[in-house]
Backbone as numpy.savetxt, mean C-alpha at the origin, in Angstrom:
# Nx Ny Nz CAx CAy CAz Cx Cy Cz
20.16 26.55 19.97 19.28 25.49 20.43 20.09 24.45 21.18
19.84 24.42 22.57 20.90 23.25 23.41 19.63 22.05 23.63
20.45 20.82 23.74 19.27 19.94 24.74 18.67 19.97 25.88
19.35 20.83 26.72 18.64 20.69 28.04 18.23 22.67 28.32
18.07 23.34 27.44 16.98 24.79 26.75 15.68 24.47 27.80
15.64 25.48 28.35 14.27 24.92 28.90 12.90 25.51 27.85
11.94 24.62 27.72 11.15 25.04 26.52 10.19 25.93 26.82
9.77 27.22 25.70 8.44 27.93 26.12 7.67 27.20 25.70
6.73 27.76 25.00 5.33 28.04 24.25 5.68 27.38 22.92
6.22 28.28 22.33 6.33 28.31 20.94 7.61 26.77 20.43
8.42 27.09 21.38 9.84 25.75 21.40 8.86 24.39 21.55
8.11 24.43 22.98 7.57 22.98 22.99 6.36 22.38 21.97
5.63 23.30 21.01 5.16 23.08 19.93 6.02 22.72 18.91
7.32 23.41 18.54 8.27 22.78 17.70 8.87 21.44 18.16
9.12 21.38 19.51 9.88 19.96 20.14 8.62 19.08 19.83
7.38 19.15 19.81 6.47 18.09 19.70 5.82 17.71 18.22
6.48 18.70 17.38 5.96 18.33 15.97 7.63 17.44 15.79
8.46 17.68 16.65 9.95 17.15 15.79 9.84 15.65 16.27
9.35 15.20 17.88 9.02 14.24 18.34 8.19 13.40 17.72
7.53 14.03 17.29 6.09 13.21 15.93 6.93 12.76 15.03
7.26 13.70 14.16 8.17 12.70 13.30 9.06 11.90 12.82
9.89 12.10 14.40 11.36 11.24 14.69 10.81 9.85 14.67
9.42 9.83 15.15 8.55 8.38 15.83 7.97 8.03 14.48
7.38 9.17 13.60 6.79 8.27 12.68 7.75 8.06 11.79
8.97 8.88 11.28 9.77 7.83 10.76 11.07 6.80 10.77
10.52 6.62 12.44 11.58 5.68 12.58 10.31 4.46 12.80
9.01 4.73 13.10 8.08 3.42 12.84 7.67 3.30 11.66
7.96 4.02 10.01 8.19 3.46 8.74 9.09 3.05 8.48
10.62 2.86 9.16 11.41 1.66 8.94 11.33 0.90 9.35
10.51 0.46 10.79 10.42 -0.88 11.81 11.53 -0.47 12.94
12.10 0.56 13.13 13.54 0.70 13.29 12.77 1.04 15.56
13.50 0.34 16.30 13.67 0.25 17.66 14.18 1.73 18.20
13.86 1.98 19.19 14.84 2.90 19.86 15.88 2.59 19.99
16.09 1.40 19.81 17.79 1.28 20.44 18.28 1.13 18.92
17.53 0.87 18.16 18.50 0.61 16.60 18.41 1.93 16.41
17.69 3.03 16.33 17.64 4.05 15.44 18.71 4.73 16.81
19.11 4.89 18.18 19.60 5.37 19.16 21.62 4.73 18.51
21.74 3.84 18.13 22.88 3.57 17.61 23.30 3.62 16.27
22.23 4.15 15.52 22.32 4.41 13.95 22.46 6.05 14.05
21.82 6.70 14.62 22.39 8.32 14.92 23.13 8.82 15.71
23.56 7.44 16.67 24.79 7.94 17.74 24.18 8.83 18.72
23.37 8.74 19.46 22.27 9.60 20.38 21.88 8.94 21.08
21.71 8.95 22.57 21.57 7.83 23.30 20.06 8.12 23.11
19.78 7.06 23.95 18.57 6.21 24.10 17.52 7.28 24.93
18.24 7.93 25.95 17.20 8.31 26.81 17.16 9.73 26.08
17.96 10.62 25.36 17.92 11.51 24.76 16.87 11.62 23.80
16.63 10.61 22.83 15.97 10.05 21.57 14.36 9.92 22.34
14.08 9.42 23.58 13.17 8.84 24.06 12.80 10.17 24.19
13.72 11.43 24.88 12.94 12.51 25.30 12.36 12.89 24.08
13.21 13.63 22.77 12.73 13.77 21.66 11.61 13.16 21.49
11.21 12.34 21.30 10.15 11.68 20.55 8.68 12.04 21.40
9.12 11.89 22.68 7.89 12.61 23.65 7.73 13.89 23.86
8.91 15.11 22.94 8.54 16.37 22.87 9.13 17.05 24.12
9.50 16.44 24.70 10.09 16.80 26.37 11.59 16.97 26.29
12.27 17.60 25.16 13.45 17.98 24.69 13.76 19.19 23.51
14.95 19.68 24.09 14.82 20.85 22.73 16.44 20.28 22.34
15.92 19.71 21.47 17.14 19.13 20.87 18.04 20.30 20.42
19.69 20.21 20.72 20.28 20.65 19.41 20.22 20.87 17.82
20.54 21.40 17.05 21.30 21.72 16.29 21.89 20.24 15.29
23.22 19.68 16.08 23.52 18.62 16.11 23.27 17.09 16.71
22.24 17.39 16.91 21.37 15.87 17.25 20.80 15.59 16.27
20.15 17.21 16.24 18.82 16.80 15.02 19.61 16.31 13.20
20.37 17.00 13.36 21.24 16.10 12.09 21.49 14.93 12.12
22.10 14.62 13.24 22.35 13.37 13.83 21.32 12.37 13.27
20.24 12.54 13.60 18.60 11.99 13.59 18.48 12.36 12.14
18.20 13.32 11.39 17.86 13.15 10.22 18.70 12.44 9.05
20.38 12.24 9.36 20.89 11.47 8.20 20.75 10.24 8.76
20.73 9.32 10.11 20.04 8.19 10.24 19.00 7.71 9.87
18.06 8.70 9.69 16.64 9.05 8.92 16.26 8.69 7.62
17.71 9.15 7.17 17.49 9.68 5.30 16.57 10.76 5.04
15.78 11.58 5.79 15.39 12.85 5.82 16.34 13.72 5.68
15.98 15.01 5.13 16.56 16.42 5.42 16.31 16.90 7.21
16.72 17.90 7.10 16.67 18.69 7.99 15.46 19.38 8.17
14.80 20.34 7.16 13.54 20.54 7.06 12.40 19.76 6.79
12.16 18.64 6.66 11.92 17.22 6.88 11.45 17.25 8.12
12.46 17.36 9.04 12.23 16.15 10.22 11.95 17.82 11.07
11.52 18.61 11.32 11.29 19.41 11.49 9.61 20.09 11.45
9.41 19.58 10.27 8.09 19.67 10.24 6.97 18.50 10.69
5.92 18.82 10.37 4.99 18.06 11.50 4.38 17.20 10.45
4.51 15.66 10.59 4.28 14.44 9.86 2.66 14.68 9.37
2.74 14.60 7.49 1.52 14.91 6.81 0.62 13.76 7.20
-0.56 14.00 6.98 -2.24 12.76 7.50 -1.47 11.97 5.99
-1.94 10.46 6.56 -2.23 9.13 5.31 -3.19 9.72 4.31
-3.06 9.77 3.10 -3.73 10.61 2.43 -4.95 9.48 2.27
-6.27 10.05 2.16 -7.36 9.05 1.93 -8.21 9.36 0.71
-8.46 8.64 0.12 -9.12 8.90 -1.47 -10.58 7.97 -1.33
-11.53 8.84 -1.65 -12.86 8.22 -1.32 -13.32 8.40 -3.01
-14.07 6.76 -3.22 -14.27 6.88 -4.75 -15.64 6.51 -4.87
-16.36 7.65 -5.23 -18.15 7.31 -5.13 -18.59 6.24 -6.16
-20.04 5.95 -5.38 -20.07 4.91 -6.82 -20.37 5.39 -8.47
-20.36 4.90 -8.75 -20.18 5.47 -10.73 -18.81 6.08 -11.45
-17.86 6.54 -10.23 -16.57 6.85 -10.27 -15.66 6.13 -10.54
-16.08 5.02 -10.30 -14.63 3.81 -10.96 -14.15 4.30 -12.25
-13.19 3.62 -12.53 -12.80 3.44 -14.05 -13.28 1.94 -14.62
-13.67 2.10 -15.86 -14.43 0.31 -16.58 -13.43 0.90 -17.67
-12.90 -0.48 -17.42 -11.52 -0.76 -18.10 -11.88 -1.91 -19.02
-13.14 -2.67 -19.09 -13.20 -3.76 -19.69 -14.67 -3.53 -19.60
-15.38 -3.91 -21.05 -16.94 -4.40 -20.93 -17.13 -4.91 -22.54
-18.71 -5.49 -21.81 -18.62 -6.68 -23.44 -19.88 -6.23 -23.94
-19.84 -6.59 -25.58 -21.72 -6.26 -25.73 -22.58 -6.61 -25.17
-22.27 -7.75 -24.11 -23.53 -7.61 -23.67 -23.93 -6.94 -22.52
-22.82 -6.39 -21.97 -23.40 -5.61 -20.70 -22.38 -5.65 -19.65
-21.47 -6.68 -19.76 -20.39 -7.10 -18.91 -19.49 -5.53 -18.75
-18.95 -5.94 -17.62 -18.19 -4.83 -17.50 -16.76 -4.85 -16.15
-15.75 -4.28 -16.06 -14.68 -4.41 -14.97 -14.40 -2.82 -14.85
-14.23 -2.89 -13.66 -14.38 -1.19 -13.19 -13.58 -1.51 -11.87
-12.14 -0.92 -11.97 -11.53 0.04 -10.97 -12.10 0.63 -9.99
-12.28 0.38 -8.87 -12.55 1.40 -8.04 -12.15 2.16 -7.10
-10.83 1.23 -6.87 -9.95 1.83 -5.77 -8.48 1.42 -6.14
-7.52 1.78 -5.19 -6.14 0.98 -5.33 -5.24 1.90 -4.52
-3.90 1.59 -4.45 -2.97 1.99 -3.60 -1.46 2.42 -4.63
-1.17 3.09 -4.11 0.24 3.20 -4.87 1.35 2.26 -4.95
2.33 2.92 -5.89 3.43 1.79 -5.89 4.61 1.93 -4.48
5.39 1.12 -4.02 5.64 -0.49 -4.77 4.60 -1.20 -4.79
4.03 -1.62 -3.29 3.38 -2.69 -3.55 1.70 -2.49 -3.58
1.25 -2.54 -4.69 -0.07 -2.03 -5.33 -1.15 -3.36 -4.86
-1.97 -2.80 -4.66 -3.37 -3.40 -4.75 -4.74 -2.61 -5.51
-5.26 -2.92 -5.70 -6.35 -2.87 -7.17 -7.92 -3.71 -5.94
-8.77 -2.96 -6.27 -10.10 -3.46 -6.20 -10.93 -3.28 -6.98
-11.58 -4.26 -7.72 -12.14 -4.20 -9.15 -13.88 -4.79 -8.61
-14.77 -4.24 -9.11 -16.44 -4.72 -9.16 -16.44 -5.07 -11.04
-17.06 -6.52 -10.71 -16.95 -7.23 -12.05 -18.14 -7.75 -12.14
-18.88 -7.32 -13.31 -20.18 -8.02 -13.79 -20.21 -8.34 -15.15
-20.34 -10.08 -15.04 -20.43 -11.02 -16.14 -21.74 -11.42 -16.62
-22.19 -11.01 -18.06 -23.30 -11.32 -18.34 -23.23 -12.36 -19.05
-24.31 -13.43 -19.19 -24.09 -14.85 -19.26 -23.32 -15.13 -20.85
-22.88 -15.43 -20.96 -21.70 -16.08 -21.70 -20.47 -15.07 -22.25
-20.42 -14.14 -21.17 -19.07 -13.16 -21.20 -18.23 -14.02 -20.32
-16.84 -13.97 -21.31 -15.81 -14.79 -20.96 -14.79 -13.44 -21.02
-13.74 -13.53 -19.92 -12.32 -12.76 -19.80 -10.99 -13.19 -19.69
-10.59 -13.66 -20.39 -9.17 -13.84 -20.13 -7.89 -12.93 -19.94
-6.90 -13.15 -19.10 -6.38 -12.57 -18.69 -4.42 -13.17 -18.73
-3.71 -12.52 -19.49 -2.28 -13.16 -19.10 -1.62 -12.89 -17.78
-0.57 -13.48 -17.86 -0.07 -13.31 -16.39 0.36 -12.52 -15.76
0.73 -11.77 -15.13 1.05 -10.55 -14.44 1.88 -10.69 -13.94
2.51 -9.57 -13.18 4.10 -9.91 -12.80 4.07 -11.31 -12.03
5.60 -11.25 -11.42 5.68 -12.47 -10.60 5.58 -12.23 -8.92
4.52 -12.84 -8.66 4.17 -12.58 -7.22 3.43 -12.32 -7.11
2.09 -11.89 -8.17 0.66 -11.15 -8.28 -0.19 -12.40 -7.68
-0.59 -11.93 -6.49 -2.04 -12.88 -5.98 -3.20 -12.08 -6.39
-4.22 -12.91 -6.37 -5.30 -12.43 -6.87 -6.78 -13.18 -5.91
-7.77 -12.53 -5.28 -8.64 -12.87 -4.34 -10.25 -12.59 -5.09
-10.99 -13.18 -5.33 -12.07 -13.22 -6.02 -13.67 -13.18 -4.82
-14.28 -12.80 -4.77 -16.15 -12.95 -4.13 -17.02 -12.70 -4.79
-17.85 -14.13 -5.21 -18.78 -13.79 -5.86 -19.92 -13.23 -4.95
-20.30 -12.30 -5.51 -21.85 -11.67 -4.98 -23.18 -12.22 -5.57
-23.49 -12.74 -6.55 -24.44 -12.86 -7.39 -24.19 -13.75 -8.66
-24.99 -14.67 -8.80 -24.39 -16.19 -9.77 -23.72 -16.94 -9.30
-22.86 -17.27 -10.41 -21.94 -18.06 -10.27 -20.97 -17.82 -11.86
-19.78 -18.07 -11.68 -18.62 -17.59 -12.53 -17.82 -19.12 -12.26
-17.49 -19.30 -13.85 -15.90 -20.14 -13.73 -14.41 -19.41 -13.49
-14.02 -19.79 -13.03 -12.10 -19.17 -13.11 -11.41 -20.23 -13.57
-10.57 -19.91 -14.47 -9.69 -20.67 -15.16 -8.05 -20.27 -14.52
-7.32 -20.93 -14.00 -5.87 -20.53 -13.16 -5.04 -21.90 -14.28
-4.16 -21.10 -14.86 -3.63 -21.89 -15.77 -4.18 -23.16 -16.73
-3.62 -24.44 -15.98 -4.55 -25.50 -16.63 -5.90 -26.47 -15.86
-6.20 -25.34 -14.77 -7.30 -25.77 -13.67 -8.69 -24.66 -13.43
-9.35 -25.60 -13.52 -10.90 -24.64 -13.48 -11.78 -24.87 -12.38
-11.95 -24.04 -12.11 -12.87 -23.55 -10.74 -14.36 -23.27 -10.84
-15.46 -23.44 -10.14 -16.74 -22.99 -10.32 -17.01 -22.23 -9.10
-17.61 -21.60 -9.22 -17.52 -20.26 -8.02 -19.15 -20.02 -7.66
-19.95 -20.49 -6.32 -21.43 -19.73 -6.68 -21.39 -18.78 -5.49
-23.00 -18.18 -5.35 -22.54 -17.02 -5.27 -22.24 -16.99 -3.02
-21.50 -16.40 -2.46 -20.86 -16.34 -1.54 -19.57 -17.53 -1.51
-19.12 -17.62 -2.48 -17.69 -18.55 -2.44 -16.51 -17.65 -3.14
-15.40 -17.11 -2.14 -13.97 -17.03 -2.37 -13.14 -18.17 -2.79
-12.29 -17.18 -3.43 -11.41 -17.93 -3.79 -9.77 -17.07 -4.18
-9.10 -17.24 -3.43 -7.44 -16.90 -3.76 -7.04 -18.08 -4.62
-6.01 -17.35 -5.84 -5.14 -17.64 -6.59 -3.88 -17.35 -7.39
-2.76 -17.11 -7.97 -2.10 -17.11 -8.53 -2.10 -16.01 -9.27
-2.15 -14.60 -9.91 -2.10 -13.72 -10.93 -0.76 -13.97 -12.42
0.13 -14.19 -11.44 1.43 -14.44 -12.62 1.39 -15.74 -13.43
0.00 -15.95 -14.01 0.21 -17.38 -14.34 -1.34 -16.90 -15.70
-1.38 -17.16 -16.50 -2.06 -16.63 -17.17 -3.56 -17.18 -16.81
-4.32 -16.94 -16.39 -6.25 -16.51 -16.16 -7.21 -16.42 -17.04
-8.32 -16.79 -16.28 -9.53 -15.95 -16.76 -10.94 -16.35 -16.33
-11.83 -15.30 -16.48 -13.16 -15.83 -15.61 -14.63 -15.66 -16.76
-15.28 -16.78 -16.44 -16.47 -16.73 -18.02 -17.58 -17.07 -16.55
-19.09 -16.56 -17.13 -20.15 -16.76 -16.79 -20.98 -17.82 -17.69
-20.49 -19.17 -17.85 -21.43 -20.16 -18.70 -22.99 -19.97 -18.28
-23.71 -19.83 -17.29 -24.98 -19.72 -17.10 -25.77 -18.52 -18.04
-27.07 -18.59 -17.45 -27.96 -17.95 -17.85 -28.94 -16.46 -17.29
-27.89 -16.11 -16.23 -28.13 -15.16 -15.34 -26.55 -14.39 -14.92
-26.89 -13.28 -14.77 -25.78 -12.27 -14.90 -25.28 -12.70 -13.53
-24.07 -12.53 -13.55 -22.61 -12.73 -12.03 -22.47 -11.46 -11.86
-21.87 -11.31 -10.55 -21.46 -10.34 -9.98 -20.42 -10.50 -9.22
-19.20 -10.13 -9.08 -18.03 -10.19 -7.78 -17.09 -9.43 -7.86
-16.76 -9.23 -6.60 -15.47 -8.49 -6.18 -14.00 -9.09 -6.62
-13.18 -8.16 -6.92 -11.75 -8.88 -7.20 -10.98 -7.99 -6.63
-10.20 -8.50 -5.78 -8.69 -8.28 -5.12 -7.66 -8.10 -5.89
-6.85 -7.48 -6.38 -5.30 -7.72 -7.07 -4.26 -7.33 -6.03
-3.07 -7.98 -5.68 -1.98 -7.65 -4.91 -0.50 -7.75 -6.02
-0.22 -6.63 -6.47 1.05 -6.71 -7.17 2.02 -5.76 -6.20
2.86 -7.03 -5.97 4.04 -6.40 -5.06 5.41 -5.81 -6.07
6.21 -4.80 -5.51 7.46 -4.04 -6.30 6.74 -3.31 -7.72
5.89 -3.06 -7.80 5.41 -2.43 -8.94 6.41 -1.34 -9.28
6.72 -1.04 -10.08 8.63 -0.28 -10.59 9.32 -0.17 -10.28
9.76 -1.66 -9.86 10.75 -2.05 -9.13 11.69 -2.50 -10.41
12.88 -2.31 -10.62 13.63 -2.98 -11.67 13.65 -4.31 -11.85
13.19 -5.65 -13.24 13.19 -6.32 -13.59 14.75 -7.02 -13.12
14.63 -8.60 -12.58 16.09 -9.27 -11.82 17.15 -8.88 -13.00
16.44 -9.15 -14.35 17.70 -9.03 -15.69 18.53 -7.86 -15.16
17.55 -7.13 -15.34 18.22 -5.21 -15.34 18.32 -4.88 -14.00
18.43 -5.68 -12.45 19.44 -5.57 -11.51 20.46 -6.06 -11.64
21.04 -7.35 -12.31 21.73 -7.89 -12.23 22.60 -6.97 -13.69
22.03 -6.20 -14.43 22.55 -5.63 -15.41 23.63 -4.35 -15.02
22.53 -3.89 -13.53 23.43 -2.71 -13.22 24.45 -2.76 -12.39
């Protein structure tokens, strides 16, 4: 396999799945043509052809490119998998929380780790109260009421919420949300927990 190979059929289908993924993972590091062009030692206009498929790379480029990468070889070779998409019907959540009287918190979506997000449908029946401790450090948390009105409690400050009023706050700080009225609440909740198994500062600084 030379760089300048002139490509068939079958080569310029391989040069354009290798071009796909040189691009998509050098745009999951943020990484420039010219940074990722001096991090694999490959010039610029070489890298540019690659990526547009209009090259049959070596042998030794493509190594070149994949330990700049942190890919393998068979890696960067193959043709970059779809964003995986997870569709969650309704009744499918998980209810992780509900009260006798009807209240209930249900999971319905979320993202993987590190940095996790959570979308929760929450219905408070009137004098269901939730408290909540604090969550890691850095956890924001985004609230919409749909229906009623709900208090939020954010440490030693309380909030009244009716219904089409947001509200962002704090997660790492201990919480919680009660329906004092006389008619059932309804709202959406946001969670953003960033580094989710990420090692605790103690136990970096340990290792």
């Amino acid at each position: 396999m030379h760089d300048t190979a002139p490509i068939d059929r079958s080569a310029a289908k391989l040069a354009a799945a290798i071009g796909a993924r040189v691009k998509h993972e050098r745009h999951a590091r943020g990484w420039t043509l010219d940074q990722l062009s001096a991090s694999a030692g490959v010039s610029r206009r070489m890298l540019v052809n690659v990526e547009q498929g209009a090259a049959n790379p070596s042998v030794g480029t493509l190594l070149k490119l994949s330990d700049a990468l942190g890919v393998g070889l068979p890696a960067l070779v193959a043709p970059p998998q779809p964003k995986p998409v997870k569709v969650t019907r309704s009744g499918d959540g998980a209810v992780l929380w509900s009260s006798e009287s009807g209240g209930r918190g249900e999971l319905i979506a979320g993202t993987e780790p590190p940095d996790v997000v959570e979308l929760w449908d929450w219905t408070l029946a009137p004098g269901d109260r939730y408290a909540s401790d604090a969550h890691t450090e850095g956890t924001r948390e985004l609230v919409h009421v749909r229906l009623g009105s709900i208090e939020i409690q954010v440490d030693d400050q309380s909030f009244t919420l009716e219904t089409g009023d947001a509200m962002t706050f704090p997660g790492d700080v201990d919480h919680g949300y009660a329906n004092p009225g006389p008619e059932v609440a309804r709202f959406s909740m946001t969670v953003f927990e960033p580094g989710v198994g990420a090692p605790h500062p103690s136990e970096r600084e340990r290792a």
